[in-house]
C-alpha positions in Angstrom: 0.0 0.0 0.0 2.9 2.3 0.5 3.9 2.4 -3.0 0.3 4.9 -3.4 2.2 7.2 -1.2 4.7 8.0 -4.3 2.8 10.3 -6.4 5.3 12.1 -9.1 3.4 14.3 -11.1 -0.1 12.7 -10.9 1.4 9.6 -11.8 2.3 6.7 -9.1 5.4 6.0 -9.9 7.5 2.9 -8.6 10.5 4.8 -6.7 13.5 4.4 -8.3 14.8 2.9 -5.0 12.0 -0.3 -5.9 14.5 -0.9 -8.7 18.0 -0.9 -6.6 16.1 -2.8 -3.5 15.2 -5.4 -6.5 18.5 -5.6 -7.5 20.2 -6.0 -4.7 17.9 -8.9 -3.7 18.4 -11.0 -7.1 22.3 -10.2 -6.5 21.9 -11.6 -2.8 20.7 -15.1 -4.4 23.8 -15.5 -6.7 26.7 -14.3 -4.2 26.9 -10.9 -5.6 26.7 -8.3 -2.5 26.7 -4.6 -4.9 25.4 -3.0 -7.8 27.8 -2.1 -9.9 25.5 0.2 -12.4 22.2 0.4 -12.8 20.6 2.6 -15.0 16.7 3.2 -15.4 15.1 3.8 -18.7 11.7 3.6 -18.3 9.3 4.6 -15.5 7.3 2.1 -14.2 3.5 4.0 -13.9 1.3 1.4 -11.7 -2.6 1.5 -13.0 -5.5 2.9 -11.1 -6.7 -1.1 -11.2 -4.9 -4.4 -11.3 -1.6 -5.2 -11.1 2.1 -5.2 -12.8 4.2 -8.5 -13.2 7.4 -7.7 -13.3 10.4 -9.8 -14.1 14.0 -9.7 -12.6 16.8 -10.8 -14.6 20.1 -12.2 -13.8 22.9 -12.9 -16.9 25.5 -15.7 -16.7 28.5 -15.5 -14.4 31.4 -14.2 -16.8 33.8 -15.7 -14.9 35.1 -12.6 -12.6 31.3 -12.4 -10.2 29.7 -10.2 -12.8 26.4 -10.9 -14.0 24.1 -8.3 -15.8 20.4 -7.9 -14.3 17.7 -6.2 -16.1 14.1 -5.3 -14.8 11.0 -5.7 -16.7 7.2 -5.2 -15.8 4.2 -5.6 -18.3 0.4 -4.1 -16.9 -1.8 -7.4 -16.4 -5.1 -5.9 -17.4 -3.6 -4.9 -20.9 -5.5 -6.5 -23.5 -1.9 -6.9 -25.6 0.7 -7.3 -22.6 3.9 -5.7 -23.4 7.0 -6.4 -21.2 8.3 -3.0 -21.0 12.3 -2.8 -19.9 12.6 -0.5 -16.6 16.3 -1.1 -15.8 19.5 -2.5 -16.4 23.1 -3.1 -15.3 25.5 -5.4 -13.5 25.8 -6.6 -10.4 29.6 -7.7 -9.0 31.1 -9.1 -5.5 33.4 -8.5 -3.0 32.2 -5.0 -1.9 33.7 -3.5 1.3 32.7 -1.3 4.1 32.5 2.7 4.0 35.9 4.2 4.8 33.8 7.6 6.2 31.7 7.2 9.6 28.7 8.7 10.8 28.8 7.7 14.7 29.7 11.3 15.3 26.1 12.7 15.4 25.2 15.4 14.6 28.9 16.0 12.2 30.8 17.9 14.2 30.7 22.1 12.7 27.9 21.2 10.7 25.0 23.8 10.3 21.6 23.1 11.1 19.0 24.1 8.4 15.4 23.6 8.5 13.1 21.2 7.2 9.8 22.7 8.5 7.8 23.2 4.7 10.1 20.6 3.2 7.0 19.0 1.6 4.7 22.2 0.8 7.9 23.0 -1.5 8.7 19.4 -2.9 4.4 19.8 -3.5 5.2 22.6 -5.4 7.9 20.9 -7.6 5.9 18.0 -8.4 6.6 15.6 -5.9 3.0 15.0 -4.3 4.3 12.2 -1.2 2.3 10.8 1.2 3.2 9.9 4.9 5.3 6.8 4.3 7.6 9.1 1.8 7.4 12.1 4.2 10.3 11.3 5.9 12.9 13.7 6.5 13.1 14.8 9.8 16.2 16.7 10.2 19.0 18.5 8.1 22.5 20.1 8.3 25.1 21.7 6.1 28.9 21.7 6.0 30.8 23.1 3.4 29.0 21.4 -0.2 27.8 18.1 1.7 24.5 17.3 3.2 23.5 15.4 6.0 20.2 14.5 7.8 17.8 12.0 9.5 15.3 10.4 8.0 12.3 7.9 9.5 9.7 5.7 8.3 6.6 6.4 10.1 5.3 4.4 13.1 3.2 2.2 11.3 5.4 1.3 8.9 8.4 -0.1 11.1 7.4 -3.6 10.7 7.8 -3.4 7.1 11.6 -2.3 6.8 11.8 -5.5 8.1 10.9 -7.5 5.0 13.6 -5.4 2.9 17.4 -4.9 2.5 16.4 -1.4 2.7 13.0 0.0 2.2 12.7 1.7 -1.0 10.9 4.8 1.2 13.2 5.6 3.5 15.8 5.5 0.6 13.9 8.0 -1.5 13.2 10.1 1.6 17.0 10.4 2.3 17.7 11.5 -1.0 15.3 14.2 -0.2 17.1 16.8 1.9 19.2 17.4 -1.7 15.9 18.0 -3.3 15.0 21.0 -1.0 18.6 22.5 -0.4 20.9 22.1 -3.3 21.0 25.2 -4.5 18.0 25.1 -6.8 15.0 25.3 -4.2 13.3 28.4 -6.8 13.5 25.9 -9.5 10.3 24.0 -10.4 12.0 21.6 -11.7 11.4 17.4 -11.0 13.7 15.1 -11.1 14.6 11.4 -10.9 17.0 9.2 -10.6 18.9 8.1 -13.4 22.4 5.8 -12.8 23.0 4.3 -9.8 26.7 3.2 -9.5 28.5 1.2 -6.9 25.7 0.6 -4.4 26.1 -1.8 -1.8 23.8 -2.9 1.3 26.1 -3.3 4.2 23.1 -3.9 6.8 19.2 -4.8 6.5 15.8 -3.8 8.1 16.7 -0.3 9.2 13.9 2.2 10.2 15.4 5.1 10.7 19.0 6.9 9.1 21.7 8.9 9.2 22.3 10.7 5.8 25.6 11.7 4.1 25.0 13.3 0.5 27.7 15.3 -1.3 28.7 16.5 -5.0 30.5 14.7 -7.1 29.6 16.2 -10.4 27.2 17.9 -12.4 23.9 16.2 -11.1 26.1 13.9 -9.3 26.1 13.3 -5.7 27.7 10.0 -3.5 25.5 9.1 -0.8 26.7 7.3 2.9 24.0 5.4 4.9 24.2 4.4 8.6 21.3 3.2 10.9 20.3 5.6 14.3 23.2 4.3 15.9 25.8 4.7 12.7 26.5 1.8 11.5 26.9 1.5 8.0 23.6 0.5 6.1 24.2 1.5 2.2 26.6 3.4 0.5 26.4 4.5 -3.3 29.7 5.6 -5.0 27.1 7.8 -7.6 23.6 9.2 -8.5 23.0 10.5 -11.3 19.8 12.7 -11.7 17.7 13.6 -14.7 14.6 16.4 -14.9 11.6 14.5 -16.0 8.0 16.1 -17.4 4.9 15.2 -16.6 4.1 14.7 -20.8 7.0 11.8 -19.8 5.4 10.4 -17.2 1.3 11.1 -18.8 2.2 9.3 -21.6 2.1 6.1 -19.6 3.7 4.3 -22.7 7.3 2.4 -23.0 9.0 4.8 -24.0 12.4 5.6 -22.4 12.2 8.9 -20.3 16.3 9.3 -21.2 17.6 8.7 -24.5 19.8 9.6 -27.1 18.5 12.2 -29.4 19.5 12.0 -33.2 20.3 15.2 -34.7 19.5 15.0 -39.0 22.7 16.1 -41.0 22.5 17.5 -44.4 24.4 14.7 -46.7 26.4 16.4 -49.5 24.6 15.7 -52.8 27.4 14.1 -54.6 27.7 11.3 -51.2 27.8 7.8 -52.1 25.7 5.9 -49.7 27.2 2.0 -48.9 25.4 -0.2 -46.6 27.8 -2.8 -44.5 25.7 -5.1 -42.5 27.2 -6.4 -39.2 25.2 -9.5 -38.1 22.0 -11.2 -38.1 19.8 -10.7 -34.9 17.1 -13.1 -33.3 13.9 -13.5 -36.2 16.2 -12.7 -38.6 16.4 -9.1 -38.5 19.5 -7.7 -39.6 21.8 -4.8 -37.1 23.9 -2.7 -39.2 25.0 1.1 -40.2 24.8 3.6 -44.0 28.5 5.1 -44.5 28.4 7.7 -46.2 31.6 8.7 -48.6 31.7 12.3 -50.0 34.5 12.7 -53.0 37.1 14.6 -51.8 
C-alpha cells in the first residue's frame, strides 16, 4: 500500500529505489553483494486497477562475479501485454565497508538548516508524497555536503523488516538534496537516473543517518548508517535527470532518457554504402549507412 504514497506528477510512480532494493535482492541469491551500475530507462506507472508482473533478470557469471540484471514489468489488465524494460546493469562481488563514519552525530561544525515546509515546496515541484515518503526529519550543512535524518513512520516499522532497505526511507533520504541544493526556486522534477557502486552493508533499518555530497554535475555520492551509525548503504554515484509530466502522462514504454539524433545535411554528390554487421534473433539484420563524400 505504501507504494500509493509516491505520487510524481499525478502519476504513481514505482521509486527508483524499488528498482535498486530489487537488485540488490536478485544479486543476494547468486553471491553478488553490490550493484555495480544500474541505469533506469523507463518509468514504471502502476494503474489505477490491477496489477504489474514484473520480471528480474540475472545474466551468466562471466567468470570474474559479474552478472548483468535487467528489470521488466508488463500491466496485467492490458488486452496486448507488453513487457516494458525498466532497468539494467550489473551486479559484482566483493564489496567493502564505507571508509567515512557517521557515529559522530550530529557531524561535528555542521549547520543546522530547516526542514519545516520541506514538503509544501517538494508539493510545489511535483513531488505530491504521502506519509510513508514524508520522511525527512532533520537537516544540516557543512561546506557542499549534506546530512540528515530520515524515519519511516510508526506504522510502517514492521515493514523495513521485510527489505534490504526499504525503498521509502531511501527515496526520503535523497530528499534533503531535493530542497537544499542550490536550486530550491527551480520548479523543476527530477529522478534518478544511474545508480553506481551501491552496496547494502546492513538490512531492516527504520530510521537513518544521511551523508549526500557533489560529485559532479547532477552527481552526488550518498553514505547510509542506521540511528546508531553503523553502515547500512553506500552509493559511489547518482546521477539525476529532470523529467515532465508529458513523460510520465504518456504512460507508454517509452524511455524517459535517451539519445536524441540530430538530422545532418548529406552532400549531394555522397555515395551511400550499406555494411551489415550481423543477423539478430527473427532474422532481422543490425547494421550502419556510410556515407563517402568525394574529396
Amino acid at each position: 500500500p505504501w507504494l500509493a504514497d509516491h505520487d510524481v506528477l499525478g502519476s504513481i510512480l514505482f521509486p527508483g529505489t524499488g528498482f535498486v532494493e530489487l537488485a540488490i535482492r536478485a544479486g543476494d541469491q547468486v553471491g553478488c553483494d553490490a550493484v555495480e551500475e544500474l541505469t533506469l530507462h523507463a518509468p514504471l506507472i502502476l494503474p489505477e486497477r490491477g496489477g504489474a508482473a514484473v520480471q528480474v533478470w540475472l545474466g551468466a557469471d562471466d567468470g570474474s562475479g559479474r552478472r548483468t540484471v535487467a528489470i521488466h514489468s508488463r500491466d496485467e489488465s492490458a488486452a496486448e501485454p507488453v513487457w516494458t524494460r525498466h532497468a539494467e546493469g550489473t551486479l559484482v562481488s566483493g564489496a567493502g565497508l564505507p571508509a567515512e563514519s557517521l557515529a559522530e552525530w550530529p557531524p561535528p561544525g555542521a549547520t543546522p538548516t530547516t526542514v519545516d515546509g520541506a514538503y509544501e515546496l517538494l508539493l510545489e515541484r511535483g513531488y505530491h508524497y504521502g506519509p510513508v515518503f514524508q520522511g525527512l526529519k532533520a537537516a544540516w550543512t557543512s561546506g557542499e555536503s549534506l546530512y540528515a535524518e530520515v524515519s519511516l513512520p510508526e506504522h510502517a516499522h514492521a515493514d523495513a523488516a521485510r527489505y534490504g532497505l526499504h525503498p521509502a526511507l531511501l527515496d526520503a533520504a535523497m530528499h534533503v538534496a531535493l530542497i537544499d541544493d542550490g536550486s530550491s526556486t527551480d520548479e523543476s522534477t527530477v529522478l534518478p537516473f544511474s545508480w553506481n557502486d551501491v552496496a547494502l552493508h546492513a538490512a531492516g533499518a527504520p530510521a537513518l543517518r544521511v551523508r549526500i555530497a557533489p560529485s559532479g554535475p547532477n552527481t552526488v555520492t550518498v553514505t547510509v548508517a542506521d540511528a546508531e551509525g553503523q553502515p547500512v548503504l553506500t552509493v559511489g554515484s547518482l546521477v539525476s535527470r529532470p523529467v515532465s509530466q508529458e513523460q510520465l502522462g504518456s504512460g507508454g514504454p517509452e524511455s524517459l532518457f535517451e539519445i536524441a539524433w540530430r538530422p545532418l545535411a548529406v552532400p549531394a554528390d555522397a555515395v551511400a554504402e550499406q555494411h551489415v554487421w550481423g543477423e539478430l534473433p527473427e532474422g532481422e539484420l543490425t547494421g550502419a549507412v556510410v556515407f563517402h563524400v568525394p574529396d
